[in-house]
C-alpha positions as CSV (number, residue, x, y, z in Angstrom):
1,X,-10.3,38.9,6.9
2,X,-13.6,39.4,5.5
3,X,-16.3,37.2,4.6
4,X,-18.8,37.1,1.9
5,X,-21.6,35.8,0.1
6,X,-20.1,34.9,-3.7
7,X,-21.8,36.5,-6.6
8,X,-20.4,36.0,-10.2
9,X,-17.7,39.1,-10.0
10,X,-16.0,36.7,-7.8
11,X,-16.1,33.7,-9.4
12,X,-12.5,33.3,-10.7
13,X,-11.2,33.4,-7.1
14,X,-13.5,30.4,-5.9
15,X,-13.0,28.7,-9.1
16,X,-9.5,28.4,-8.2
17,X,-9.8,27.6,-4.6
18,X,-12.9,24.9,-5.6
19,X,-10.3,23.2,-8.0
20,X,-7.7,23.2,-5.5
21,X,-10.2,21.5,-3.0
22,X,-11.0,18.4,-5.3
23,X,-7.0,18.2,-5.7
24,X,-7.2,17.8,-1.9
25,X,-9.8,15.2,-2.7
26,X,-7.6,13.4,-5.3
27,X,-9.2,15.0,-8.2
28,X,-7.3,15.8,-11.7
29,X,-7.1,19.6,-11.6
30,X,-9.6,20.9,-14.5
31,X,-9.8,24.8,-13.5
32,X,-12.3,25.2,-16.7
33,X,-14.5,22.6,-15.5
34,X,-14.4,24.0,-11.2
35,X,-15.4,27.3,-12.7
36,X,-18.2,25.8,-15.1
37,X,-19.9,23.9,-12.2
38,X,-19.7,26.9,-9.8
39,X,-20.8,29.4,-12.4
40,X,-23.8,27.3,-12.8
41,X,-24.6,26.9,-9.0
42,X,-24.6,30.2,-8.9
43,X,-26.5,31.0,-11.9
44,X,-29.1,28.2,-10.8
45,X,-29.0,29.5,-7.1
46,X,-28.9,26.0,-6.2
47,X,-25.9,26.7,-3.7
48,X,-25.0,29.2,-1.2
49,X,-21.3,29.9,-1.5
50,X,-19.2,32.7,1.1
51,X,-15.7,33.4,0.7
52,X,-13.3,34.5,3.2
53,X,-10.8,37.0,1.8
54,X,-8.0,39.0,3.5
55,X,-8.2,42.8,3.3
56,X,-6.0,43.5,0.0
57,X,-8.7,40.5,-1.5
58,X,-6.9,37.7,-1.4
59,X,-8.9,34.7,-1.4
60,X,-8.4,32.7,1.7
61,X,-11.3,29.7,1.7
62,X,-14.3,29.3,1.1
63,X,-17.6,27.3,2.0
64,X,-20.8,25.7,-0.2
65,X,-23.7,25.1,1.1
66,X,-26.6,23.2,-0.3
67,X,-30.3,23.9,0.6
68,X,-32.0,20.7,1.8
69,X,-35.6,19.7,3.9
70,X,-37.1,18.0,6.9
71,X,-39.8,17.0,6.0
72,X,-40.8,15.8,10.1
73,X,-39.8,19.1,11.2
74,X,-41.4,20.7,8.1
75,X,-38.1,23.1,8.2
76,X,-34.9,23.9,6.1
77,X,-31.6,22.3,6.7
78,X,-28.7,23.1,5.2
79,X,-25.9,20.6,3.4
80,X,-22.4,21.9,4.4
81,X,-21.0,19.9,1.3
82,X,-17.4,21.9,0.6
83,X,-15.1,23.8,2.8
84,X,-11.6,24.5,1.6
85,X,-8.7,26.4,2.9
86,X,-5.6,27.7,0.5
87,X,-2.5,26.0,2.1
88,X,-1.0,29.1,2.9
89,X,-3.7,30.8,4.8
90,X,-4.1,27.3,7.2
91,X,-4.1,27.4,10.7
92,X,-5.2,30.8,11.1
93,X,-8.4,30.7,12.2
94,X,-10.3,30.9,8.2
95,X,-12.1,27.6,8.4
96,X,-13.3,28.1,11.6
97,X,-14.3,31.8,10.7
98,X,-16.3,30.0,8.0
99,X,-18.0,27.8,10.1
100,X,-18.9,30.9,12.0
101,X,-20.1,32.9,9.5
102,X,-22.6,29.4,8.2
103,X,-23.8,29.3,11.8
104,X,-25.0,32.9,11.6
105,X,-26.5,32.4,8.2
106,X,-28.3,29.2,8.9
107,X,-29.7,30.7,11.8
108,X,-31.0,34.0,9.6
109,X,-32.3,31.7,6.7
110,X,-34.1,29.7,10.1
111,X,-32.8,26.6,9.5
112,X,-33.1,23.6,11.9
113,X,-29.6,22.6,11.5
114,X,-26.5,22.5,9.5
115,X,-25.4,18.8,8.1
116,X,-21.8,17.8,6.7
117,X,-19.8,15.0,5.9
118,X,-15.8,14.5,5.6
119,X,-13.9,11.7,5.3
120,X,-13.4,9.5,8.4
121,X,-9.3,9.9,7.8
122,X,-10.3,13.8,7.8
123,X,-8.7,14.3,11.8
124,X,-8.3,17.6,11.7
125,X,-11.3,18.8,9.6
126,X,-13.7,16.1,12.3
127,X,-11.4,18.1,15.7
128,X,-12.6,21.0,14.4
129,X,-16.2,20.0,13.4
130,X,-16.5,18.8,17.1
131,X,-14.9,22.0,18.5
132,X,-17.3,24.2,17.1
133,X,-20.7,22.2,18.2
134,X,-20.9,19.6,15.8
135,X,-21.9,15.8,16.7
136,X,-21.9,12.6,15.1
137,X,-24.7,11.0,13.8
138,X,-25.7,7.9,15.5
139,X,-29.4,7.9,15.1
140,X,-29.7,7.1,11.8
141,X,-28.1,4.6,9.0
142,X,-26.9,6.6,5.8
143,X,-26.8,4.9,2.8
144,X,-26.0,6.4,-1.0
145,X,-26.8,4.5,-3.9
146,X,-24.6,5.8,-7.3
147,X,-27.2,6.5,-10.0
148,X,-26.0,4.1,-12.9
């Protein structure tokens, strides 16, 4: 397995793996519109996307990062906001790889830390979160408002 940053040559094979991630999410598949919104994060740069492939270039998962802010610390943080593994490449050690690979990025880009969310019925994505150094926030209330 190999992991790398996603440029627009690769786009079709995240497209597909992003689409199959808002499936997971109880999204209607809509593989024009998964490629459409990646395509433009990464013609915006607005996102930092790496996709783990295996040697003959089959894509295995992949990861989306958003660039965020503290202000206090006066640092960058980044937003882990997507990570998706193809059904038949789970439990092998690709999402963890991934979390990996965003550990050593974040700390080249010198960023204070690394935030994500997943949904509290998310077991196995939160046991491996935990696993690999991530806490629980406790410190602070978190409240979204849905722009009307």
């Amino acid at each position: 397995m190999y992991i790398s940053q996603v440029t627009l040559a690769a786009l079709e094979q995240v497209s597909v793996l992003f689409d199959a991630y808002r499936q997971f999410y109880a999204q209607e598949s809509d593989l024009g519109a998964a490629r459409a919104f990646i395509a433009k994060r990464l013609e915006e740069q607005d996102s930092v996307i790496f996709l783990a492939r295996t040697e003959t270039d089959e894509p295995l998962g992949f990861v989306q990062l958003y660039p965020s802010f503290s202000s206090v610390a006066m640092k960058r943080m980044w937003y882990l906001n997507d990570l998706y593994v193809a059904e038949n490449a789970r439990q092998q050690g690709v999402a963890r790889a991934l979390l990996n690979h965003v550990e050593v990025f974040a700390k080249e880009t010198n960023a204070l830390t690394v935030k994500l969310a997943t949904a509290v019925s998310n077991e196995k994505a939160k046991s491996l979160y935990e696993s690999e150094g991530y806490a629980k926030v406790t410190a602070f209330d978190h409240d979204t408002q849905r722009v009307k």
